[in-house]
PDB file of N, CA, C, O and CB in Angstrom:
ATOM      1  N   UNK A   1     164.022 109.709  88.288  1.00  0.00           N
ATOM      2  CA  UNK A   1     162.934 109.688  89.251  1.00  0.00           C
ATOM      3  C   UNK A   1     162.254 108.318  89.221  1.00  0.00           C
ATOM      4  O   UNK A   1     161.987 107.845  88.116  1.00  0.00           O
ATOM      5  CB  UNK A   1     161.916 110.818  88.953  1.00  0.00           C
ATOM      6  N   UNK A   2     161.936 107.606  90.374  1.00  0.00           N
ATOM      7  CA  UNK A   2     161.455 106.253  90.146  1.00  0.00           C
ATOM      8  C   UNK A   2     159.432 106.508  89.635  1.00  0.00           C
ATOM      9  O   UNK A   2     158.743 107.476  89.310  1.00  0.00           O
ATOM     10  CB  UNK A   2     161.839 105.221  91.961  1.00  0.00           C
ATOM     11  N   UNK A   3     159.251 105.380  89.786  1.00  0.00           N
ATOM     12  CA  UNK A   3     157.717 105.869  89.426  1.00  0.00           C
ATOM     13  C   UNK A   3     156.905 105.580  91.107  1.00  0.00           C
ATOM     14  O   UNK A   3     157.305 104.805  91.975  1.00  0.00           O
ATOM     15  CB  UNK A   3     156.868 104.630  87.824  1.00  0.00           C
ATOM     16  N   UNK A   4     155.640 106.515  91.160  1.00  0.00           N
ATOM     17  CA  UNK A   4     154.799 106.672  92.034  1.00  0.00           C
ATOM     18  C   UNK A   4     154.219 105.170  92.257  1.00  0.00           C
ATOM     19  O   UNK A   4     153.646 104.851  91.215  1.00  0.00           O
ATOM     20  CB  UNK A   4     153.850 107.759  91.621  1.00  0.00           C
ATOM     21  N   UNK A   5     154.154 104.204  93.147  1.00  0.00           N
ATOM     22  CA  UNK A   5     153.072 103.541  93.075  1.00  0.00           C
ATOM     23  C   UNK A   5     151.755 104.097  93.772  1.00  0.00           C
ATOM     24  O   UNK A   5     151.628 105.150  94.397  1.00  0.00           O
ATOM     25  CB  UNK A   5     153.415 102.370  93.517  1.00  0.00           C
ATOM     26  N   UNK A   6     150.751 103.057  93.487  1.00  0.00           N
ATOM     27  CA  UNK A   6     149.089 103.670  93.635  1.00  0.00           C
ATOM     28  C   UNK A   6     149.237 102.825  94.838  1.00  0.00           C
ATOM     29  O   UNK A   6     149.898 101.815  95.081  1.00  0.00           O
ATOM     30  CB  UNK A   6     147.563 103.297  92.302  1.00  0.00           C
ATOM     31  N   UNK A   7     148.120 103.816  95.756  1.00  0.00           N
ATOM     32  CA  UNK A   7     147.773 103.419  97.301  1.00  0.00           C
ATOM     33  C   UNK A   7     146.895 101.761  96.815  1.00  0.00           C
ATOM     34  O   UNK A   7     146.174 102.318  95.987  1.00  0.00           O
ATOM     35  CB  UNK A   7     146.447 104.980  98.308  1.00  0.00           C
ATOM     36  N   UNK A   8     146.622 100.837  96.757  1.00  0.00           N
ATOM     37  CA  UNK A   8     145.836 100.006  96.729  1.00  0.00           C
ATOM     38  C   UNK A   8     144.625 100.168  96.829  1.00  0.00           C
ATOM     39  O   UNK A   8     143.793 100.040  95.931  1.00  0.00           O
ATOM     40  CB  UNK A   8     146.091  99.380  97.320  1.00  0.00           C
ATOM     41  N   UNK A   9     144.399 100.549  98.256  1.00  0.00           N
ATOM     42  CA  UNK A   9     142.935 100.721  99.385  1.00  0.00           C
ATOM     43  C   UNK A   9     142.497 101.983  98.738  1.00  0.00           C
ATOM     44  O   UNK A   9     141.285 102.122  98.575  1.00  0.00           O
ATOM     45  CB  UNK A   9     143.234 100.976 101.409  1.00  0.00           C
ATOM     46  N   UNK A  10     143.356 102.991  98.316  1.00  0.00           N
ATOM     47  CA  UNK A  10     142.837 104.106  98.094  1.00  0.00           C
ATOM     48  C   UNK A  10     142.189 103.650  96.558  1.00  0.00           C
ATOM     49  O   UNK A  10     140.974 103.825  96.649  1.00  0.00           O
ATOM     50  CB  UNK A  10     143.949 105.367  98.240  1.00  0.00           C
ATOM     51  N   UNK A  11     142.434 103.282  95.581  1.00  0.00           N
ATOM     52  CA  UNK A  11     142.622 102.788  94.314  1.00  0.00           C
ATOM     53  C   UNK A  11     140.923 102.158  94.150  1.00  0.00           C
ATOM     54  O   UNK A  11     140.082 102.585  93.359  1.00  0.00           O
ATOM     55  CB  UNK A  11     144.065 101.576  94.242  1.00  0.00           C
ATOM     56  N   UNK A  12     140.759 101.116  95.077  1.00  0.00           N
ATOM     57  CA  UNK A  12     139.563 100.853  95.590  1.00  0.00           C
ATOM     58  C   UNK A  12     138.296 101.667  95.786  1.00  0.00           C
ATOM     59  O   UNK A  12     137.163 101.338  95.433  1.00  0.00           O
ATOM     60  CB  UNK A  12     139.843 100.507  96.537  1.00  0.00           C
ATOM     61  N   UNK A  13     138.678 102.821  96.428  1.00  0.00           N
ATOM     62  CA  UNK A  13     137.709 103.713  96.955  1.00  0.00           C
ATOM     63  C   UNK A  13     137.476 104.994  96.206  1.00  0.00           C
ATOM     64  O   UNK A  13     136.503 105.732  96.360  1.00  0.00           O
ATOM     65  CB  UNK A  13     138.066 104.022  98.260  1.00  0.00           C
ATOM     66  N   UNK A  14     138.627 105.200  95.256  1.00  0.00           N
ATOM     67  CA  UNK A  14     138.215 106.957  94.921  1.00  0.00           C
ATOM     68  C   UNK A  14     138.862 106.581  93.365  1.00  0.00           C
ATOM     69  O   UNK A  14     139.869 105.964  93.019  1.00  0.00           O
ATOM     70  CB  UNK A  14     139.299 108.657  96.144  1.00  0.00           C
ATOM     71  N   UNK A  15     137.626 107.360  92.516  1.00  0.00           N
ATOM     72  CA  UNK A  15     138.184 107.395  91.012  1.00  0.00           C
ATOM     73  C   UNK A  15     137.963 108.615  90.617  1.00  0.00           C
ATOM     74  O   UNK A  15     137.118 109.418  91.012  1.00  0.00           O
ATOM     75  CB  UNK A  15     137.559 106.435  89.971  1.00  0.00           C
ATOM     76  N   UNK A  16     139.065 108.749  89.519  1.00  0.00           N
ATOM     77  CA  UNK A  16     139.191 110.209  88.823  1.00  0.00           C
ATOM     78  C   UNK A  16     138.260 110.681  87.816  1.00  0.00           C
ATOM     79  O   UNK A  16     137.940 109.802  87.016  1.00  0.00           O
ATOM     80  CB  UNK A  16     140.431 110.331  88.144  1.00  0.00           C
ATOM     81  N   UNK A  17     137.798 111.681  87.651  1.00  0.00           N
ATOM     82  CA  UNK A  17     136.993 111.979  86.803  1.00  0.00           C
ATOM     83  C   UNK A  17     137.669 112.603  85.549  1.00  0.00           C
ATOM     84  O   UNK A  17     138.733 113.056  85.970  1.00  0.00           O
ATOM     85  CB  UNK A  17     136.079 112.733  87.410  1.00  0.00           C
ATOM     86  N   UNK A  18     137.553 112.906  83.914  1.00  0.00           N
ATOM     87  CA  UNK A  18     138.555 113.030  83.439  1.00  0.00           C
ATOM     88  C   UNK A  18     138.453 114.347  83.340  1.00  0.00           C
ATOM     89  O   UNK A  18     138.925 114.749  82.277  1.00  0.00           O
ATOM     90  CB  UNK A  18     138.822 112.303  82.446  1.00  0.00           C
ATOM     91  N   UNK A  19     137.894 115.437  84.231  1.00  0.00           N
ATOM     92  CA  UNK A  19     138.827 116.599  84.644  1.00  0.00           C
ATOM     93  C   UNK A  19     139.223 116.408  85.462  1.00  0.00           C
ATOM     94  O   UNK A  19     139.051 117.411  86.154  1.00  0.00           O
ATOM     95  CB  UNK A  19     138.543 117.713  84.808  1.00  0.00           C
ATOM     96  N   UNK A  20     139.738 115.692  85.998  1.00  0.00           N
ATOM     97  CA  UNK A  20     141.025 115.263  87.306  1.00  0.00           C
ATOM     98  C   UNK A  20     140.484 115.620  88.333  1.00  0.00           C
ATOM     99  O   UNK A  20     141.242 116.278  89.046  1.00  0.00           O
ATOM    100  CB  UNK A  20     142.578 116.008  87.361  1.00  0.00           C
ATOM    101  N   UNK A  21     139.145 115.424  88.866  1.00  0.00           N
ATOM    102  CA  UNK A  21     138.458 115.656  89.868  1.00  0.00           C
ATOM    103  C   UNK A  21     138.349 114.712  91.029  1.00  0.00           C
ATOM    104  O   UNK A  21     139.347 115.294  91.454  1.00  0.00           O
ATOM    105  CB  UNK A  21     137.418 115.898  89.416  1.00  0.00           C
ATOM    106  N   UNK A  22     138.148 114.004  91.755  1.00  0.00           N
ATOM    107  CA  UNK A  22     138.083 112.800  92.676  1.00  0.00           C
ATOM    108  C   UNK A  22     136.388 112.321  93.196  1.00  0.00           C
ATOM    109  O   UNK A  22     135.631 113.014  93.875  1.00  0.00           O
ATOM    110  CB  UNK A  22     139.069 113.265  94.089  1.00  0.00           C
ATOM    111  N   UNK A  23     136.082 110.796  92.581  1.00  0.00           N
ATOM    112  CA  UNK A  23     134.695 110.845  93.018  1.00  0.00           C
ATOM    113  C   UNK A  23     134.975 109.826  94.291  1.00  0.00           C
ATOM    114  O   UNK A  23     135.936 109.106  94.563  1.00  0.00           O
ATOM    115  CB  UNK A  23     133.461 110.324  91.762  1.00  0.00           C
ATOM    116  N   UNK A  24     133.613 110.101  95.004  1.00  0.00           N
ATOM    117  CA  UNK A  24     133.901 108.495  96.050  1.00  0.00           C
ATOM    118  C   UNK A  24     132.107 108.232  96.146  1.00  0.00           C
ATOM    119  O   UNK A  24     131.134 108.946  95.904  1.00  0.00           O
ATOM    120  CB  UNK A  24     134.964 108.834  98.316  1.00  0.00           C
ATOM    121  N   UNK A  25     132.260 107.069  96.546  1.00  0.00           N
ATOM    122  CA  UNK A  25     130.904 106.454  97.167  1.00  0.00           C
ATOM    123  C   UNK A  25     131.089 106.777  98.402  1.00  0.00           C
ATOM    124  O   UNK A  25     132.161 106.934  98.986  1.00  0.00           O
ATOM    125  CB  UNK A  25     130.594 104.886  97.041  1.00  0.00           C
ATOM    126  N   UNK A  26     129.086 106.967  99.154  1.00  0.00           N
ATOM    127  CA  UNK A  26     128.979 107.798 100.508  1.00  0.00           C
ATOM    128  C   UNK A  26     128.809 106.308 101.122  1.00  0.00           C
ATOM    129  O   UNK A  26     128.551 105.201 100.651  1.00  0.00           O
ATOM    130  CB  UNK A  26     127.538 109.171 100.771  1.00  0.00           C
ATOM    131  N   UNK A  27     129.121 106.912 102.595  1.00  0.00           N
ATOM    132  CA  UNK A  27     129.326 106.009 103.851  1.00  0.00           C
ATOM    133  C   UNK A  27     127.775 105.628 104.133  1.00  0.00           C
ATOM    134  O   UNK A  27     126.887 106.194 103.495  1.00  0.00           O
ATOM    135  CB  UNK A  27     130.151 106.871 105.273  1.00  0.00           C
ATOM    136  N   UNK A  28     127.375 104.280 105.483  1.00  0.00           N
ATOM    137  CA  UNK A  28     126.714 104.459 106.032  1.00  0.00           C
ATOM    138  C   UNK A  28     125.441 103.036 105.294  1.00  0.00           C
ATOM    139  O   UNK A  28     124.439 102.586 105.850  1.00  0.00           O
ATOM    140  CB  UNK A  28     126.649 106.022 106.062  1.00  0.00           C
ATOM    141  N   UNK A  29     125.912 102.737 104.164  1.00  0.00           N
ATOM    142  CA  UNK A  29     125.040 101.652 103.656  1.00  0.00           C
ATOM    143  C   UNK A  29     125.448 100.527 103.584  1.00  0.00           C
ATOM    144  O   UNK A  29     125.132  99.960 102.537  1.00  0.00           O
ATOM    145  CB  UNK A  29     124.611 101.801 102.577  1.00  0.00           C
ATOM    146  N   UNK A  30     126.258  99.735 104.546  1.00  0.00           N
ATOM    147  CA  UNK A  30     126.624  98.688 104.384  1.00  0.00           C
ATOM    148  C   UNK A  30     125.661  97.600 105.675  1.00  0.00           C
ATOM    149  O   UNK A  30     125.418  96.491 105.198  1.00  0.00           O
ATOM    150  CB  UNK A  30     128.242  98.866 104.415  1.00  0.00           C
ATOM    151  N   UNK A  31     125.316  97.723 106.630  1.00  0.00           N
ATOM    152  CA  UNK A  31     124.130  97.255 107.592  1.00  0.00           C
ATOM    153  C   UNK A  31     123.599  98.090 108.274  1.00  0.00           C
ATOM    154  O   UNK A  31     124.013  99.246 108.359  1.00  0.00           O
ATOM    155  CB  UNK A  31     124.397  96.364 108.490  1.00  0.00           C
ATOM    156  N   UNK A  32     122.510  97.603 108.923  1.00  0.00           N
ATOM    157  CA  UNK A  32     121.829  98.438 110.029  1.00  0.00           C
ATOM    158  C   UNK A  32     120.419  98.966 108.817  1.00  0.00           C
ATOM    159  O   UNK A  32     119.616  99.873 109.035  1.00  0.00           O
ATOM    160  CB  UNK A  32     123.135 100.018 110.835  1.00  0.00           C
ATOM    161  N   UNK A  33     120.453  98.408 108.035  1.00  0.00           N
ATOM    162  CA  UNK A  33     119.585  99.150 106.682  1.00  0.00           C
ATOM    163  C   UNK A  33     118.205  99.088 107.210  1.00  0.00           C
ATOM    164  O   UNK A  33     117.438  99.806 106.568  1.00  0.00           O
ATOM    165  CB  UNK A  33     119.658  98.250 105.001  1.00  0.00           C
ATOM    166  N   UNK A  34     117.603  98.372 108.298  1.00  0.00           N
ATOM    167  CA  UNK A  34     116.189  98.377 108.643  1.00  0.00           C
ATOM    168  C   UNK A  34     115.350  99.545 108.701  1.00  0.00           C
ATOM    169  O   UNK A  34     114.254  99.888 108.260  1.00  0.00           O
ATOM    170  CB  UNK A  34     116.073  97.868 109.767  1.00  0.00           C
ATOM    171  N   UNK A  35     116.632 100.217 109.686  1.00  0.00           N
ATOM    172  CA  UNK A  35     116.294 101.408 110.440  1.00  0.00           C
ATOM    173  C   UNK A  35     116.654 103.026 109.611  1.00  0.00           C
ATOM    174  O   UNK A  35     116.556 104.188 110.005  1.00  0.00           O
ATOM    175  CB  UNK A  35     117.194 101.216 111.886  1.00  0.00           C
ATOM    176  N   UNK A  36     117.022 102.518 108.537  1.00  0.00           N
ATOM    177  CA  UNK A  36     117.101 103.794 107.846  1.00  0.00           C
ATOM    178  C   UNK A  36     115.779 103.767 106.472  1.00  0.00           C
ATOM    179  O   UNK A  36     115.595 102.984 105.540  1.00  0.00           O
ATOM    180  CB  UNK A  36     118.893 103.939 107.215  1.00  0.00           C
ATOM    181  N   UNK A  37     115.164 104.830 106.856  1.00  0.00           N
ATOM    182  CA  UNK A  37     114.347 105.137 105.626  1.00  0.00           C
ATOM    183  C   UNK A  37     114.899 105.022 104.031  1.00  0.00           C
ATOM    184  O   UNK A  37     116.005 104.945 103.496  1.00  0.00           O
ATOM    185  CB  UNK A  37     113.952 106.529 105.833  1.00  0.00           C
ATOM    186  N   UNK A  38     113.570 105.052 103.603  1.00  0.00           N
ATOM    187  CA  UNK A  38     114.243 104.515 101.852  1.00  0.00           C
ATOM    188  C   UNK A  38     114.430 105.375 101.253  1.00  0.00           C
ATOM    189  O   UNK A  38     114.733 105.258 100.065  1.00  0.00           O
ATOM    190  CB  UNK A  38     113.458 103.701 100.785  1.00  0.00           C
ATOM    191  N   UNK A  39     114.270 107.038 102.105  1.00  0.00           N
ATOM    192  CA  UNK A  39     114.681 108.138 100.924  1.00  0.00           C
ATOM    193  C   UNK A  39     116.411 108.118 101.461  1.00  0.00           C
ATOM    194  O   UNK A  39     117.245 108.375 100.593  1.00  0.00           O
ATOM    195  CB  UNK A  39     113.648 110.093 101.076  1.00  0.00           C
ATOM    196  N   UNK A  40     116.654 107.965 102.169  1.00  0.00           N
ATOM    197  CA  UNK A  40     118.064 108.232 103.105  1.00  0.00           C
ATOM    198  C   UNK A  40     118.942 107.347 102.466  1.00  0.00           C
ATOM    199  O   UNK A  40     119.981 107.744 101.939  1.00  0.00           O
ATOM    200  CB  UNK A  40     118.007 107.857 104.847  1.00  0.00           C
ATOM    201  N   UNK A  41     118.593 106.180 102.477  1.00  0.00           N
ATOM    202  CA  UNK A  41     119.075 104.909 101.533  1.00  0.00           C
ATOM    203  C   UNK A  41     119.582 105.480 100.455  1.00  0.00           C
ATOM    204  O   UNK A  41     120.780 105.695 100.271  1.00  0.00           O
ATOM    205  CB  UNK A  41     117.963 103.855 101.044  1.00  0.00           C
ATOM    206  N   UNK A  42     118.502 105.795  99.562  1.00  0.00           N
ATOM    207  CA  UNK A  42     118.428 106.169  98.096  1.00  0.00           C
ATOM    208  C   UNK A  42     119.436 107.454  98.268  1.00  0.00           C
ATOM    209  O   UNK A  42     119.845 107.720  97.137  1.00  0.00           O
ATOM    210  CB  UNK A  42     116.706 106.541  97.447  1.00  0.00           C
ATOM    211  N   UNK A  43     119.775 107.996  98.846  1.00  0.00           N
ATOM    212  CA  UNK A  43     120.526 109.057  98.727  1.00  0.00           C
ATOM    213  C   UNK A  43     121.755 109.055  98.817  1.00  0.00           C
ATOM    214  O   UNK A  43     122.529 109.802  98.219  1.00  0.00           O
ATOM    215  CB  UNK A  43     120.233 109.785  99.371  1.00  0.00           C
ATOM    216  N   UNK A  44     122.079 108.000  99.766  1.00  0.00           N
ATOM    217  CA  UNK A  44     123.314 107.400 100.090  1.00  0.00           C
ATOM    218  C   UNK A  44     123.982 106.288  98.735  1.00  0.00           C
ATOM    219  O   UNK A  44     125.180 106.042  98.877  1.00  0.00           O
ATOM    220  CB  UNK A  44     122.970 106.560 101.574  1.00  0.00           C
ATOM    221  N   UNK A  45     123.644 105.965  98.119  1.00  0.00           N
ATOM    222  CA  UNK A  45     123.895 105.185  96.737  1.00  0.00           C
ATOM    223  C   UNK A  45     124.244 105.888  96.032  1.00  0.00           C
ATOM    224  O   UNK A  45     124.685 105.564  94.929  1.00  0.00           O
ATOM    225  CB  UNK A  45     122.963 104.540  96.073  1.00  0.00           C
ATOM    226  N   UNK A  46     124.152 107.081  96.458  1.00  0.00           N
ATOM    227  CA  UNK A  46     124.954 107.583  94.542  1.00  0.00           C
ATOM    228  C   UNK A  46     127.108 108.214  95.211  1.00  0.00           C
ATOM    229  O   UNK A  46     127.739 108.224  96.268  1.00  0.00           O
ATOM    230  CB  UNK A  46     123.346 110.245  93.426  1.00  0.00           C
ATOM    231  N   UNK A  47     127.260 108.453  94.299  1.00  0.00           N
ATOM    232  CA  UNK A  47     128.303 109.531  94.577  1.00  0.00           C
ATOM    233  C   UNK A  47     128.924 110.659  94.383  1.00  0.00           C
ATOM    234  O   UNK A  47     128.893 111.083  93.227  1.00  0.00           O
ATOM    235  CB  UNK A  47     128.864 109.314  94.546  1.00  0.00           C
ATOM    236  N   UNK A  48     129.640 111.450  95.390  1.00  0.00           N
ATOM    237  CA  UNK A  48     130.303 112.578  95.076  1.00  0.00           C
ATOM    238  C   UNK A  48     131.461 112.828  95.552  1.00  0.00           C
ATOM    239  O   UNK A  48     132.151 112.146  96.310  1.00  0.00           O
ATOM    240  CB  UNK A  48     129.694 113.481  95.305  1.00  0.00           C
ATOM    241  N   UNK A  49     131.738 114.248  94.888  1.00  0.00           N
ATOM    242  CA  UNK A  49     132.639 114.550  94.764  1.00  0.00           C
ATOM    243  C   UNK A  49     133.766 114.589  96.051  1.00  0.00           C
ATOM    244  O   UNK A  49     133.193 114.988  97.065  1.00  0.00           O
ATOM    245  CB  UNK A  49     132.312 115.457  94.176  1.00  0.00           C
ATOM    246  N   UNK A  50     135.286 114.270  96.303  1.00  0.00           N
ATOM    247  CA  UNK A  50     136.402 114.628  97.529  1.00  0.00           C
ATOM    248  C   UNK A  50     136.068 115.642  97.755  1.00  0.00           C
ATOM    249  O   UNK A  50     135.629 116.195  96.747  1.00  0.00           O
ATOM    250  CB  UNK A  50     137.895 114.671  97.374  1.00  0.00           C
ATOM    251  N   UNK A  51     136.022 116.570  99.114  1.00  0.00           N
ATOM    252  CA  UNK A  51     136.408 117.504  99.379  1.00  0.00           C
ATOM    253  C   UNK A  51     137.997 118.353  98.733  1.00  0.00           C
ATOM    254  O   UNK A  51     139.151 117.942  98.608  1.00  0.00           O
ATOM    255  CB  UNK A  51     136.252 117.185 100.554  1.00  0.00           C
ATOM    256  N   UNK A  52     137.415 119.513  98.475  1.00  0.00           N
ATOM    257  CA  UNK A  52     138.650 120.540  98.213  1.00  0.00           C
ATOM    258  C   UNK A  52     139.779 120.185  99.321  1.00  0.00           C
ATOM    259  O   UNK A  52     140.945 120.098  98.936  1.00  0.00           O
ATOM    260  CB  UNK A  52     138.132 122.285  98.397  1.00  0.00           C
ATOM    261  N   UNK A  53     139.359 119.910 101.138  1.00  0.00           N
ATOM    262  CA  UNK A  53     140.963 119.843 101.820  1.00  0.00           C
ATOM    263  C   UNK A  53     141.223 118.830 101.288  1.00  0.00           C
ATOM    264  O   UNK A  53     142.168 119.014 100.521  1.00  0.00           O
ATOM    265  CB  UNK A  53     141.311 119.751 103.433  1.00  0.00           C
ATOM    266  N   UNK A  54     140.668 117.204 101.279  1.00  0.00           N
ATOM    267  CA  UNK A  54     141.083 116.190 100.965  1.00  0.00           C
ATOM    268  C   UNK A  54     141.474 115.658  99.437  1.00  0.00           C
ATOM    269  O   UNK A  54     141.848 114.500  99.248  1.00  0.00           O
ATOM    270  CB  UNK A  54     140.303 115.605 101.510  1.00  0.00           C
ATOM    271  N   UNK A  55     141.366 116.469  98.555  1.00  0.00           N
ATOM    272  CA  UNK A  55     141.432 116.072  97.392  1.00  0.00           C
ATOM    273  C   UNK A  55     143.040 115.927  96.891  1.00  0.00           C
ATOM    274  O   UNK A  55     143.331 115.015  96.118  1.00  0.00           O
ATOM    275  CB  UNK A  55     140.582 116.995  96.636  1.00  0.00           C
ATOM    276  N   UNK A  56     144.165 116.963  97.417  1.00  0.00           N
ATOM    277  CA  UNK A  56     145.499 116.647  97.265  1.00  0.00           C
ATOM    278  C   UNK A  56     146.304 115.833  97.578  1.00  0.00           C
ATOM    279  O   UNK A  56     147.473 115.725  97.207  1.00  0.00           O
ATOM    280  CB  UNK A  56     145.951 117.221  97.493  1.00  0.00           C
ATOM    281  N   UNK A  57     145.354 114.838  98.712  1.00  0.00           N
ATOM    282  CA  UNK A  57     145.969 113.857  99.317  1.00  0.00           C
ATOM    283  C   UNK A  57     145.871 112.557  99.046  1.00  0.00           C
ATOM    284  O   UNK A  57     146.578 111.566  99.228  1.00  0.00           O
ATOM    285  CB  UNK A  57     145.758 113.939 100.330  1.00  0.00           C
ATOM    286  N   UNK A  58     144.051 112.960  98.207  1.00  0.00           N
ATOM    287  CA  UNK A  58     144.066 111.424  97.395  1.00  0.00           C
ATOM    288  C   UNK A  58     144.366 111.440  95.841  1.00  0.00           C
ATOM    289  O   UNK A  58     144.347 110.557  94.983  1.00  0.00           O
ATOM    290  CB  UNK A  58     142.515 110.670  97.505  1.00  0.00           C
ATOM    291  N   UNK A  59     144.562 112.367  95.826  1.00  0.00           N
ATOM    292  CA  UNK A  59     145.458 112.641  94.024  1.00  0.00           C
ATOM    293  C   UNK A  59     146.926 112.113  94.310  1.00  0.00           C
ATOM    294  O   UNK A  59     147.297 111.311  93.453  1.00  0.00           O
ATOM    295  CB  UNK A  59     145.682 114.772  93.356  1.00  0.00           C
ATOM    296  N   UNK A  60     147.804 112.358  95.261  1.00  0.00           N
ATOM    297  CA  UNK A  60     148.621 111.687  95.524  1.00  0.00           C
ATOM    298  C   UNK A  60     148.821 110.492  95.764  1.00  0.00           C
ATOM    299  O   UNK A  60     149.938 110.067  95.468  1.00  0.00           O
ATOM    300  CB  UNK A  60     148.887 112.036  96.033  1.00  0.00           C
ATOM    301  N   UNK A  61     147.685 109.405  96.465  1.00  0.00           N
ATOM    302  CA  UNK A  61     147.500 108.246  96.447  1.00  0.00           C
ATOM    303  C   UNK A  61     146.947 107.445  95.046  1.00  0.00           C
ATOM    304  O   UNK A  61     147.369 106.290  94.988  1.00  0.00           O
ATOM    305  CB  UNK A  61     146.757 108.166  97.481  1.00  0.00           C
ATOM    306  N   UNK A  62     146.302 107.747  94.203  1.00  0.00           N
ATOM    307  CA  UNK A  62     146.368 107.682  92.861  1.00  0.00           C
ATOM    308  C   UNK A  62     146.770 108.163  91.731  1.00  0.00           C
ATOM    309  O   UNK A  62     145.810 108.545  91.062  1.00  0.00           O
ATOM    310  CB  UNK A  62     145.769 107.656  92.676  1.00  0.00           C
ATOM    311  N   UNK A  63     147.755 108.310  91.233  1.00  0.00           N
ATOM    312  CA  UNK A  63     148.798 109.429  91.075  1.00  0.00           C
ATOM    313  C   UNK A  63     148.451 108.604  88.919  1.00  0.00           C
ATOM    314  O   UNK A  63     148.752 109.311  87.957  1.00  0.00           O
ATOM    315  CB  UNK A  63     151.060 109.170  92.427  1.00  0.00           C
ATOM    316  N   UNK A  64     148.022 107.591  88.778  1.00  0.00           N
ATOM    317  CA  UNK A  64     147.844 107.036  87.473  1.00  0.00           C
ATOM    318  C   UNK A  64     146.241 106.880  87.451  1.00  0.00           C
ATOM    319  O   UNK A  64     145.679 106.419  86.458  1.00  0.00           O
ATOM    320  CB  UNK A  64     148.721 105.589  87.245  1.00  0.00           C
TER     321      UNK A  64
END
């Protein structure tokens, strides 16, 4: 069997937790920051967890 390589972009964006869970950082804070309040901000900075549909698909893209 050859070996899996890792998506790059995906590699970038989503890390495993070591119960093999998938975390990501939330969308939406990169400009336009004037107009968003500072609790909305602050909320948007942290991260969580893949969705249950999406989570088999990025376990497959990071497979190490």
């Amino acid at each position: 069997m050859p070996k899996l390589k890792t998506h790059k972009g995906a590699a970038k964006r989503f890390k495993k937790t070591a119960t093999g869970k998938v975390k990501r950082s939330k969308a939406y804070l990169r400009h336009i920051l004037t107009s968003k309040d500072k609790k909305r901000k602050t909320h948007l900075g942290g991260t969580v967890l893949v969705s249950d549909a999406d989570t088999p698909k990025v376990k497959r893209m990071i497979p190490y």
